[in-house]
N, C-alpha and C positions, 0 to 999 in steps of 0.2 A: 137317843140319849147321849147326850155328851157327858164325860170324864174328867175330871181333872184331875190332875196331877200334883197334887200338892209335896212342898218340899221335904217332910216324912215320909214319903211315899218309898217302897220297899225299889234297891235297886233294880238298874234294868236285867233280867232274868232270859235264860235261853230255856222254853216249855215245850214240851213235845203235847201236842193236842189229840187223843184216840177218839174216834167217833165217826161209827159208818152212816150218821145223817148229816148230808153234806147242807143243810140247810144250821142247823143245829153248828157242827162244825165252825163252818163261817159267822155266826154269829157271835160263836165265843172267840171265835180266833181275833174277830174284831174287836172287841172289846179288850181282850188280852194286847194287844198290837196298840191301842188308844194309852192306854197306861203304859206304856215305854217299852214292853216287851218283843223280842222273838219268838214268835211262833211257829215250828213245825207241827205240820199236822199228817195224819196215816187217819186211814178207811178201817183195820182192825186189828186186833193186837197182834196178829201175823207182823204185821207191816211194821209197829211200832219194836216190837221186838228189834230186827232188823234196823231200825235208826239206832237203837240203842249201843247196838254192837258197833257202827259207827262213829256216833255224834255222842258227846256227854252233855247231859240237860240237867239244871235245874231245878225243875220240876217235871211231873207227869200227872196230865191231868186226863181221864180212861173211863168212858163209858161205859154200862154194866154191859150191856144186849147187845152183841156186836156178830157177825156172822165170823167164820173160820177160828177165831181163837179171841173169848169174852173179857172183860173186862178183869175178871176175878182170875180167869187163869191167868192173864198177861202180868197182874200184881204177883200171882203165886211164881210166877216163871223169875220176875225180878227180883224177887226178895231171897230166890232161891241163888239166883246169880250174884246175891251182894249188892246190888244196884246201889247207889248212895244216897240219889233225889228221893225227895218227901215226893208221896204218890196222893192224888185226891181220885176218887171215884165218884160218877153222877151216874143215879139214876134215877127213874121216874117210880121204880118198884122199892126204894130205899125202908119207905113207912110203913108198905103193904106188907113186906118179907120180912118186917125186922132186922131188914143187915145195918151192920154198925160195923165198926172201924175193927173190932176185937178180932168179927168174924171174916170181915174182908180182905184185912192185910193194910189196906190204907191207911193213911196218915190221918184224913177225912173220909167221911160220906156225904155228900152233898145230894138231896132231896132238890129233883126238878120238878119247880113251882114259878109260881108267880114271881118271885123274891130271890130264884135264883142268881141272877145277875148280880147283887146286891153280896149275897154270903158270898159267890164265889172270887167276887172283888179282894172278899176279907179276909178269906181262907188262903188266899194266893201271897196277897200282903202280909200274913202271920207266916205260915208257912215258909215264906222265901227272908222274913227280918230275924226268925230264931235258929236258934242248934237244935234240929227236929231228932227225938230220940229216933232212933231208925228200927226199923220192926225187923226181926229173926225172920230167918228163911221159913220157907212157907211150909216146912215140915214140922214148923213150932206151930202153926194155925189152927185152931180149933175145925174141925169136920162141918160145924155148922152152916157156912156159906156153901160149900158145895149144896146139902138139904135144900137152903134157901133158894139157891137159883133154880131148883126140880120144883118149885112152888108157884112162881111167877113167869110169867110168860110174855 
């Protein structure tokens, strides 16, 4: 699937990409990289954390299921740290577990589907053209997403 680029198109953005499927990974990282962007990418929020303290991104876009340190802690670890970037979270358990943005921390929740590629175009493109209100440290969080992730597997 090719991209274009058209001249509204949100500028070019430095992403830090989380996701221990390295198939998965590279395909967003391609698409991300097609649309004008830099793409870093980490195997699991261990890792990303760790770029974080280095490199300032963007965006952070953070899959839920990840082995050593999951999606949802890594958003709790950054909102705890202040982090500034809009955070998007994908997962394939998003509909099944009821997680939504209130419970996760993120900016977004993006549901992996068929159409993913499409929202996450969109959600990247909004997310990096506005003043995204930034969510409270993760001690402001509702308990709910912990429950949820004890749910789905």
């Amino acid at each position: 699937m090719r991209i274009s680029k058209s001249p509204s198109s949100s500028p070019s953005a430095v992403i830090l990409l989380v996701d221990d499927n390295r198939m998965g990974l590279a395909a967003r990282r391609a698409v991300l990289q097609e649309l004008g962007h830099t793409v870093v990418t980490a195997v699991n929020g261990q890792d990303a954390l760790g770029l974080t303290e280095a490199q300032s991104f963007d965006l952070v876009i953070t899959d839920w299921k990840m082995p050593k340190l999951d999606g949802i802690e890594l958003i709790r670890e950054l909102r705890n740290r202040l982090y500034p970037a809009p955070i998007v979270l994908l997962s394939g358990f998003a509909d099944s577990s009821g997680l939504h943005e209130s419970e996760s921390g993120a900016d977004v929740v993006v549901q992996k589907s068929a159409n993913e590629v499409q929202v996450l175009i969109s959600t990247v493109k909004r997310l990096l053209t506005r003043k995204a209100l930034r969510k409270g440290p993760a001690s402001q969080l509702p308990a709910k997403a912990t429950k949820a992730k004890g749910k789905a597997s």
